[in-house]
Phi, psi and omega in degrees: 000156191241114222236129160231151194253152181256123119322310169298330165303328186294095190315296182131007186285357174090000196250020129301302200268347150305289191293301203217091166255007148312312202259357180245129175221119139307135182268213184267333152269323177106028189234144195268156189220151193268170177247354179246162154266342164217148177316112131356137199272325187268037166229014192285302141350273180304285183342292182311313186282337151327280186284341158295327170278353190287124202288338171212050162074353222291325181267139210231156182227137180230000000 
């Protein structure tokens, strides 16, 4: 699985690089950037919960 971030959608709140900093970090902006190129399969989950929780929508699971 594959994780994208909308940068423009991205608020900058953090709860992707909280919840899961294997696959999420903020950047020097304050934007979230993904850090893998395919998920982990046992972080895959928590991802998919991730981009549902997410406050502005800003994260997509492919």
């Amino acid at each position: 699985m594959k994780v994208i971030i909308d940068r423009e959608a991205c608020i900058g709140c953090g709860l992707c690089a909280n919840e899961c900093p294997e696959v999420f970090e903020m950047d020097g902006e304050n934007k979230a950037v993904v850090k893998v190129d395919t998920v982990p399969t046992d972080k895959e989950d928590t991802c998919k919960t991730m981009a549902e929780n997410c406050p502005s929508t800003a994260i997509k699971c492919e």
